[in-house]
NULOMI-378051 format. One record per residue (C-alpha): residue in three letters; x, y, z. Coordinates in steps of 0.001 Angstrom, whole numbers, padded with zeros to 6 digits, always signed. Layout:
// residues N
ALAXYZ/...
This chain:
// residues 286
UNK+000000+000000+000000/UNK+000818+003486-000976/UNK+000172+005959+002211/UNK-000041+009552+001129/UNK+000269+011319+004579/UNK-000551+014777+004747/UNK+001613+016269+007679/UNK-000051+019604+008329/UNK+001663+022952+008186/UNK+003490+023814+011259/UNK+005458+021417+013075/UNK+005707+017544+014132/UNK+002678+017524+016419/UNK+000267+018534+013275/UNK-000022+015130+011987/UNK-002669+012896+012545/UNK-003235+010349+015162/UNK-003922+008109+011718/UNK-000769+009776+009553/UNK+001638+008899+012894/UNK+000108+005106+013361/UNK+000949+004992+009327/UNK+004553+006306+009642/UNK+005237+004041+012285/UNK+004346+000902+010784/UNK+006060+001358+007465/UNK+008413-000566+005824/UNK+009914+002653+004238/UNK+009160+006244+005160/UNK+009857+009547+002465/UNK+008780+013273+002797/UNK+008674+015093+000256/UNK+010470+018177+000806/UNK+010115+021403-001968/UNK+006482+021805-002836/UNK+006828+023268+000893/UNK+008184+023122+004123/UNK+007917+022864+007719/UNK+009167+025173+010719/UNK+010819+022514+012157/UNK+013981+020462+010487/UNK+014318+016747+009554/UNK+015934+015442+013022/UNK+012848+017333+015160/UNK+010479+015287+013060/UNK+011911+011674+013302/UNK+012757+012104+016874/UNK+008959+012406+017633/UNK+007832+009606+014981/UNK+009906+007519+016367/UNK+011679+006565+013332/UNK+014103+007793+010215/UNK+012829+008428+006670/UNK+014328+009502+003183/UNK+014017+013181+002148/UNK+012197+013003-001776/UNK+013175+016107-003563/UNK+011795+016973-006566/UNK+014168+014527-009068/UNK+013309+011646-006996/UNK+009595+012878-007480/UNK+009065+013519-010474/UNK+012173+011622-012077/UNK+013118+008147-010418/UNK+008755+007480-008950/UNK+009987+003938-009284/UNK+012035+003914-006053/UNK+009713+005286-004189/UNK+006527+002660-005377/UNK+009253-000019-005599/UNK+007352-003081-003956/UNK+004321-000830-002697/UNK+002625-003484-003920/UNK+003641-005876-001027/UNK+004890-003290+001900/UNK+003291-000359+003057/UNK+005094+002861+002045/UNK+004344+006347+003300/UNK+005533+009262+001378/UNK+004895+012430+003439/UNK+003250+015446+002508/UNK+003369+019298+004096/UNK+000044+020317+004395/UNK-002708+017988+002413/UNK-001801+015493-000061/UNK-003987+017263-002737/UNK-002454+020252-002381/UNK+000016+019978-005213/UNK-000192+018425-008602/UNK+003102+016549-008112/UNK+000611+014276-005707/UNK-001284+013639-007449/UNK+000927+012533-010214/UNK+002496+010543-008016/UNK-001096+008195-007396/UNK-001290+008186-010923/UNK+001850+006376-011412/UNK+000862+003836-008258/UNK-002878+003104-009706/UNK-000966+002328-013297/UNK+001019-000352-011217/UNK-001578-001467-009477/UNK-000307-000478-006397/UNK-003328-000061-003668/UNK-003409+003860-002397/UNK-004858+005702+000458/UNK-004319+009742+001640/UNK-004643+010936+005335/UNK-006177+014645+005003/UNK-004541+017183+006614/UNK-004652+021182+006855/UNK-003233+022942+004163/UNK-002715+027181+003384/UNK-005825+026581+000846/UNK-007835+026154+004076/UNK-005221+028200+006614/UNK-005361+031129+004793/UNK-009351+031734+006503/UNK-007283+032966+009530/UNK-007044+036387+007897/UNK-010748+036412+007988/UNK-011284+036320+004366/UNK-014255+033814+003483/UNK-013163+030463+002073/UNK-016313+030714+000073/UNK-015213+034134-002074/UNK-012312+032514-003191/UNK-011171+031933-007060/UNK-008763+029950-008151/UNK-005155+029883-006698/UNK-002690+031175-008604/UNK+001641+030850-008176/UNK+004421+033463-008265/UNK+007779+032309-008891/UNK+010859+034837-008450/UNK+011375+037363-011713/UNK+014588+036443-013083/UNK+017077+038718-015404/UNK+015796+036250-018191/UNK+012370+034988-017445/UNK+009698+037079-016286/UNK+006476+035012-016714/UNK+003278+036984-016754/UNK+000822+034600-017563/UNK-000687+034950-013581/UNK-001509+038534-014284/UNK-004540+036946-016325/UNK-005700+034782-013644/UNK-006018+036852-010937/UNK-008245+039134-013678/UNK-010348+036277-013817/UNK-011267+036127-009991/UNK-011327+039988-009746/UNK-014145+040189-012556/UNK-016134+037865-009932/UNK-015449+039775-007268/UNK-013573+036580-005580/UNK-010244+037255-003453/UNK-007340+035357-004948/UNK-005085+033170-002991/UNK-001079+033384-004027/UNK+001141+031155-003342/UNK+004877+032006-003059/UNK+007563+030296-004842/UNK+010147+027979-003304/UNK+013758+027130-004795/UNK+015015+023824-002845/UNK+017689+022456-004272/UNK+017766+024423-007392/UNK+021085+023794-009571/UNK+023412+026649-010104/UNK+023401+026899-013994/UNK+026527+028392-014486/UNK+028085+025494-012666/UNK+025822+023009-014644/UNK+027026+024590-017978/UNK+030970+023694-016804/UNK+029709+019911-015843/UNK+029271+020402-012192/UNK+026338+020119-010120/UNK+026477+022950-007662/UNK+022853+023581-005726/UNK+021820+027048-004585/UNK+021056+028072-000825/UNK+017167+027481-000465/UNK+015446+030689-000878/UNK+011481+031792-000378/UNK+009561+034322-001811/UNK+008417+037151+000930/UNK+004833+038969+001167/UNK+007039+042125-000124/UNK+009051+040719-002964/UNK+005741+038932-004195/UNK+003733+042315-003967/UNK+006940+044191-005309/UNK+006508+041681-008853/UNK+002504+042109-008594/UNK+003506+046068-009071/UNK+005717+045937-011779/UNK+003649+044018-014081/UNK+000728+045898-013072/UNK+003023+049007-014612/UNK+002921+047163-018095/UNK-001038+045848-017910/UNK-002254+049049-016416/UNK-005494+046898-016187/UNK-005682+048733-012452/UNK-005615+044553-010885/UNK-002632+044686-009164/UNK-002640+048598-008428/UNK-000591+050233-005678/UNK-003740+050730-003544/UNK-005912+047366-004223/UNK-006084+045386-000274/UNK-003988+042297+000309/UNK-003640+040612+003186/UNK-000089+038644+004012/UNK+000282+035666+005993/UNK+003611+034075+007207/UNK+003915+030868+009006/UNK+000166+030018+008732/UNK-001095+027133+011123/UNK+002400+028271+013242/UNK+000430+029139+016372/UNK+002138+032442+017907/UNK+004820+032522+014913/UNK+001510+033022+012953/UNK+001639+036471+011442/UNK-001090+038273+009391/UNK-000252+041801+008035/UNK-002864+043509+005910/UNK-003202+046584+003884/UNK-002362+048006-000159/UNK-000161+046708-002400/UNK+001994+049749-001924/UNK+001899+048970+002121/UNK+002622+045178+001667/UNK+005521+045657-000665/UNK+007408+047434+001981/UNK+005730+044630+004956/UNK+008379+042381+006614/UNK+006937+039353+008141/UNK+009824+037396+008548/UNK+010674+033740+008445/UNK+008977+031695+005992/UNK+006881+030267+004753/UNK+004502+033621+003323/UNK+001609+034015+000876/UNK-000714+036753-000207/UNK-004423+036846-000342/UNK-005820+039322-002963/UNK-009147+040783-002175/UNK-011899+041041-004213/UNK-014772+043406-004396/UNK-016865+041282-003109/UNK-015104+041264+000499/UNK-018304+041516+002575/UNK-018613+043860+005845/UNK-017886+041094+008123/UNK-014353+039964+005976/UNK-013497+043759+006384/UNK-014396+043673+010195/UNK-012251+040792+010792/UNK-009184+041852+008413/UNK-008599+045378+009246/UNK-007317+044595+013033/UNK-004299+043564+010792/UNK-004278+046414+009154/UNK-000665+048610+008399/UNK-003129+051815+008356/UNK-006583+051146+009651/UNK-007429+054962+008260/UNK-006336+054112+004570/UNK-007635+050316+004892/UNK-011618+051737+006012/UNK-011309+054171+003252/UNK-010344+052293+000771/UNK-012585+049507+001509/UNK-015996+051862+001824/UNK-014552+052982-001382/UNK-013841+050582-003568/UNK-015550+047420-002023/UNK-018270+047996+000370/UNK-021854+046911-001106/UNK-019985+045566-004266/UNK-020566+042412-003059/
């Protein structure tokens, strides 16, 4: 049996009474480890399973599967998951490649940011789709998100962003000379996300992404106190430090009902320039 075993998304005591009885009795134990992270590091979490495992990053993923559902078919195997299992596409893949082999599967649910990010107050139900920023490069500055997040605004629906992650990302420089030399793990911050949102708003001028549309960062969601929830503009968030990661952004929509703003604007940089700007541009849109 194939166990995907969502871990939650703080530290080792989010898991599941199920998930942990899983991981225990395992022949072989991996966790996936660049679609996210934990706040905690790889020792924390096998001291309190009880047991070691294999990190999976993304070339043993998506590249060698095979040693990973090698002789699923007679063992159990649990392949760990921050957050849910269904969070990320590469999961699903993943249970795709098991049913082919005829390889029995079962996931253990978990909390994810899709559900976490209600903590700003925002209604789960006035959400559009999710939509990913990766870091601008000198060379590759995809745009194609712009368009999405146009989508939800025409609704009215906020839009949920979620921040890129480089684990284990080859230098390519290094890789052009023959050698494999991996980069220092870096993730995308409230500001540098809103900073990108801004410049390509600058080229659209669509008004989607504009210096004074409301936003509302979270860092460390699920994290208990590390929690932290900063709202306000664009313009306010691109300047917002919210330290450690992991961070996302919530884009709100007109629709963002009396109640959302009630909740939201405790977090607010300015509460002034929030109220106004929400009576203004939002209230009764909805």
């Amino acid at each position: 049996m194939l166990y995907v075993v969502g871990l939650g998304l703080a530290d080792e005591k989010d898991v599941t009474v199920k998930g942990l009885e899983i991981i225990k009795k395992a022949s072989r134990v991996y966790l996936e480890a660049y679609t996210a992270v934990l706040l905690v590091d790889k020792e924390r979490l096998e001291a309190y399973y009880g047991r070691p495992f294999t990190i999976a990053d993304r070339e043993m993923v998506e590249s060698s599967s095979d040693t990973i559902l090698e002789g699923a078919d007679k063992e159990d195997v649990a392949f760990l998951v921050v957050g849910d299992p269904f969070s990320a596409t590469t999961h699903t893949d993943l249970l795709l490649r098991a049913r082919n082999l005829s390889i029995p599967i079962e996931s253990i649910p978990n909390a994810s940011i899709l559900t976490a990010v209600g903590a700003t107050g925002l209604s789960l139900y006035t959400f559009g789709q999710t939509v990913s920023i990766v870091f601008f490069t000198d060379d590759w500055r995809p745009r194609s998100f712009y368009d999405k997040i146009a989508e939800n605004a025409s609704l009215g629906l906020h839009t949920l962003l979620l921040l890129d992650i480089k684990v284990k990302e080859p230098n390519l420089q290094q890789m052009a000379r023959g050698k494999i030399v991996y980069e220092p793990p870096r993730y995308m911050t409230v500001a540098q996300c809103c900073i990108q949102l801004l410049e390509v708003e600058e080229e659209r001028k669509q008004g989607i992404c504009a210096a004074e549309k409301l936003a509302v960062g979270i860092a460390r969601a699920g994290g208990g106190e590390a929690q932290k929830i900063v709202a306000g503009t664009l313009e306010e968030l691109a300047k917002a430090d919210l330290g450690k990661p992991l961070h996302s952004v919530a884009l709100c929509g007109y629709r963002m009902h009396e109640m959302e703003w009630e909740f939201v604007r405790e977090y607010a940089v300015d509460q002034g320039k929030f109220d106004e700007i929400w009576k203004r541009e939002y209230a009764g849109k909805g």
